[in-house]
C-alpha positions as CSV (number, residue, x, y, z in Angstrom):
1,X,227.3,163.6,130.7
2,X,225.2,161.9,133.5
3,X,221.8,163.0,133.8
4,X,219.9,162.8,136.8
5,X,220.6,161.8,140.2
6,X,223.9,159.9,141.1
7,X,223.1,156.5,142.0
8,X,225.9,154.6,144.3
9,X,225.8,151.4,145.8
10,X,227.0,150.1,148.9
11,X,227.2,146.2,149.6
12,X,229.0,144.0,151.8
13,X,228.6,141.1,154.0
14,X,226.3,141.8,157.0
15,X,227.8,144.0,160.1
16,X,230.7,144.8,157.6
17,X,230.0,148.7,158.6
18,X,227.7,149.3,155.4
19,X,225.8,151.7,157.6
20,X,228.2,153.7,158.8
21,X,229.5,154.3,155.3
22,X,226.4,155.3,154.4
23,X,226.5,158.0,157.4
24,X,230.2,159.2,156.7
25,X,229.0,160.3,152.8
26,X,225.8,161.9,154.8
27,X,227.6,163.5,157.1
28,X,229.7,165.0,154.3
29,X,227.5,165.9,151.9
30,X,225.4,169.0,152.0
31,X,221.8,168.6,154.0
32,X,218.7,166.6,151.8
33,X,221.0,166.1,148.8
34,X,220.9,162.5,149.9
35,X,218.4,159.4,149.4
36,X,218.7,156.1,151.0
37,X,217.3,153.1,150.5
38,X,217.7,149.9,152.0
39,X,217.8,146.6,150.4
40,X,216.2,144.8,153.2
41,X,212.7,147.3,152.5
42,X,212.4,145.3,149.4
43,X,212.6,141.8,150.9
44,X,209.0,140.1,149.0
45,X,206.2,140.2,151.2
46,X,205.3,137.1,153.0
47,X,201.5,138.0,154.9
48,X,200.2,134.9,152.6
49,X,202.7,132.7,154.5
50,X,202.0,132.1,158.7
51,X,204.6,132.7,160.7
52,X,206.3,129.5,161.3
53,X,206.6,129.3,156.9
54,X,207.9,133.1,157.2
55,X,210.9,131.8,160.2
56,X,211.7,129.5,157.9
57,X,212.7,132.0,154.5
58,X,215.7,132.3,153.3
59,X,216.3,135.8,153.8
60,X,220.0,135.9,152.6
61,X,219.1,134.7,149.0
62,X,218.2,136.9,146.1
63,X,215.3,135.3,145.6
64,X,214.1,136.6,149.1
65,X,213.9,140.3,147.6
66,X,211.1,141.8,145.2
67,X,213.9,143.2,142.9
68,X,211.4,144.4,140.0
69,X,210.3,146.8,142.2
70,X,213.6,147.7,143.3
71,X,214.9,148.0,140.2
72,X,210.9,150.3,139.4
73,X,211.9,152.5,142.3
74,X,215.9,153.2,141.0
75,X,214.4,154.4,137.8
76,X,212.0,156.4,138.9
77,X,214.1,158.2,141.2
78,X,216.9,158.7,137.8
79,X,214.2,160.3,136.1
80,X,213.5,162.4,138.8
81,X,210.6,161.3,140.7
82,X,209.5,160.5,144.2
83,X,208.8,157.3,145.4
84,X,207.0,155.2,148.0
85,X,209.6,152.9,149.8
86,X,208.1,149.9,151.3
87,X,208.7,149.4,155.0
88,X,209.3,145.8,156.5
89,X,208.9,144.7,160.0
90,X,211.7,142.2,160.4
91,X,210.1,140.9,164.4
92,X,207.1,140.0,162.1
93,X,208.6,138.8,158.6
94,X,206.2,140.9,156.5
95,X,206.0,144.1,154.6
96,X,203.7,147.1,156.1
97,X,200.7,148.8,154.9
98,X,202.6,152.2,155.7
99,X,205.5,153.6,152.9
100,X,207.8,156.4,153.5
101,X,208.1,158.8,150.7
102,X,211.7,159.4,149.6
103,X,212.2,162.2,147.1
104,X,214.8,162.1,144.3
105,X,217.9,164.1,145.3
106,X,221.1,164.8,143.4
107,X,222.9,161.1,145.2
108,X,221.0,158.1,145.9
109,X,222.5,155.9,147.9
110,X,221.3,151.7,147.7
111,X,222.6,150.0,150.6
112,X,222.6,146.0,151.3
113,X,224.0,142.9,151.5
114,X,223.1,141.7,147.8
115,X,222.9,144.7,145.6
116,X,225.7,144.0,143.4
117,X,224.8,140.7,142.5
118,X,221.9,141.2,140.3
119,X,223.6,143.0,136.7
120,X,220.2,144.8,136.1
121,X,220.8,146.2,139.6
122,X,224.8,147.3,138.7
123,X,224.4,148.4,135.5
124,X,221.9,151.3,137.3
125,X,224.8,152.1,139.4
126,X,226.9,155.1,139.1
127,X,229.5,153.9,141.8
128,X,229.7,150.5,143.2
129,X,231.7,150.4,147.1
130,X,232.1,147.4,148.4
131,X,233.0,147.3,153.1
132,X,235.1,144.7,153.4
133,X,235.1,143.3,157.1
134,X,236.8,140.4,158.8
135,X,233.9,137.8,160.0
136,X,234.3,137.5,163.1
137,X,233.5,141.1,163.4
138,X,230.6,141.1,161.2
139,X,229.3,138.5,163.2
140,X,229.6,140.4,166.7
141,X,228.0,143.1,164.9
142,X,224.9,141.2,163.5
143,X,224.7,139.5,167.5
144,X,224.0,143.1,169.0
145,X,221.9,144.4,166.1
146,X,219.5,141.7,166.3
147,X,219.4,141.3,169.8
148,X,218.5,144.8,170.4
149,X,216.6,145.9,167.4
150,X,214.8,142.7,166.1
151,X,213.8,140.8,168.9
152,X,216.2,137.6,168.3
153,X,217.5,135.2,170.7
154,X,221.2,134.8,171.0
155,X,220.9,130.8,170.1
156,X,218.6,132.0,166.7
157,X,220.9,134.7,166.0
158,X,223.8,132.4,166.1
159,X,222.0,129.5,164.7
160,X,221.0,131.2,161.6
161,X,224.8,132.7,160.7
162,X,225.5,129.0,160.5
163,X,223.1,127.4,158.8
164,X,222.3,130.3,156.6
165,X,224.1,133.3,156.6
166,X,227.5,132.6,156.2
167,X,227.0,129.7,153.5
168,X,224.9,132.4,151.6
169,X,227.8,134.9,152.4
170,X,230.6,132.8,150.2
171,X,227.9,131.9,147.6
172,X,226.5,135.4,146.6
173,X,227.8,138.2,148.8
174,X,231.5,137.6,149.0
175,X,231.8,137.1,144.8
176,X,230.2,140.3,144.4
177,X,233.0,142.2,145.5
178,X,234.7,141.9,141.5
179,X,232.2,144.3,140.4
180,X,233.0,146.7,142.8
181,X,234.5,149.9,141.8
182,X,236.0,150.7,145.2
183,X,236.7,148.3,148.3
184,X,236.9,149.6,151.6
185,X,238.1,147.8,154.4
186,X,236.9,148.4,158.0
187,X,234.0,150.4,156.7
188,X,234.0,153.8,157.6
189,X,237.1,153.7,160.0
190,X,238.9,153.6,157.1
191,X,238.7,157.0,156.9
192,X,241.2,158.0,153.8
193,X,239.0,155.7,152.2
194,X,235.5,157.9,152.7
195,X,237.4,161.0,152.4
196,X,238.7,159.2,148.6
197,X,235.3,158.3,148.1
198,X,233.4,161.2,148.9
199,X,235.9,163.2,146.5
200,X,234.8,161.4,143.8
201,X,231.1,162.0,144.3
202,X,231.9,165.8,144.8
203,X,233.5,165.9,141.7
204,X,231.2,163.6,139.4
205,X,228.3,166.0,141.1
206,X,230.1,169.1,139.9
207,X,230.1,167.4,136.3
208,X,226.2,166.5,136.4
């Protein structure tokens, strides 16, 4: 019998609707049972590096993320603890002084691009999901959220999909989706898949 919180993951390529998965199982789920954490809160901290080095990081590679601690924080929150989840400033490319607290709750939700392709990472897992979403979708998506929210430039935003994003896509996001226990496609439009999914956390709760 599983002890401690449920842990599920939720990855996908970026503007696949990761998100609003994330918010359907919220929304459905009784209040503050629920932790998030974002991959992209773990990304390593660069304030060594100036801001021209930090423009040019790969930030679509695993090696961009401080997974040990990742991996410190998932185990901590299984065994019942709080933790302190780094924040990142993604206009300036470095990680904060500030935290935010997140208390273990009965589901933990890890949400990103990348999560499922580290095995120390999936074998923490409880549930691994997987939003499946055409690419020229995503890639609309990713336009508006980085336009409005993180201070881009159409011509970046489109030059880094290119040169980075989607090459980084086939070679570590899209392979990922073998390990995943359930694909949903159209993230959380696909609404007989949340209501399948969220079933199945109900139920492996009730057996906690």
């Amino acid at each position: 019998m599983k002890v401690g919180p449920l842990l599920i993951g939720i990855a996908g390529g970026t503007g696949s609707g990761k998100t609003s998965v994330t918010r359907a199982i919220l929304d459905s789920l009784p209040p503050d049972s629920v932790a998030v954490l974002e991959h992209d809160s773990y990304y390593k901290d660069q304030t060594h590096l100036s801001f021209e080095e930090r423009l040019r990081t790969n930030y679509d590679h695993p090696f961009a993320f401080d997974t040990p601690l990742l991996i410190e924080h998932l185990e901590q929150l299984e065994r019942g603890q709080s933790i302190e989840k780094p924040q990142y400033s993604f206009v300036q490319h470095i990680r904060l002084a500030e935290t935010m607290t997140v208390p273990s709750r009965p589901v933990v939700i890890l949400e990103g691009i990348l999560i499922l392709e580290d095995q120390r990472i999936r074998d923490l897992l409880d549930i691994k999901v997987y939003v499946d979403t055409d690419a020229d979708v995503r890639i609309i998506r990713r336009i508006v959220r980085d336009l409005k929210e993180r201070g881009r430039t159409l011509e970046s935003v489109v030059d880094q999909y290119l040169t980075v994003v989607r090459p980084m896509h086939m070679q570590f996001v899209e392979p990922t989706k073998r390990y995943a226990d359930i694909i949903i496609p159209e993230g959380a439009h696909n609404t007989v898949a949340i209501d399948i999914l969220v079933s199945k956390i109900q139920h492996m709760l009730d057996n906690i």
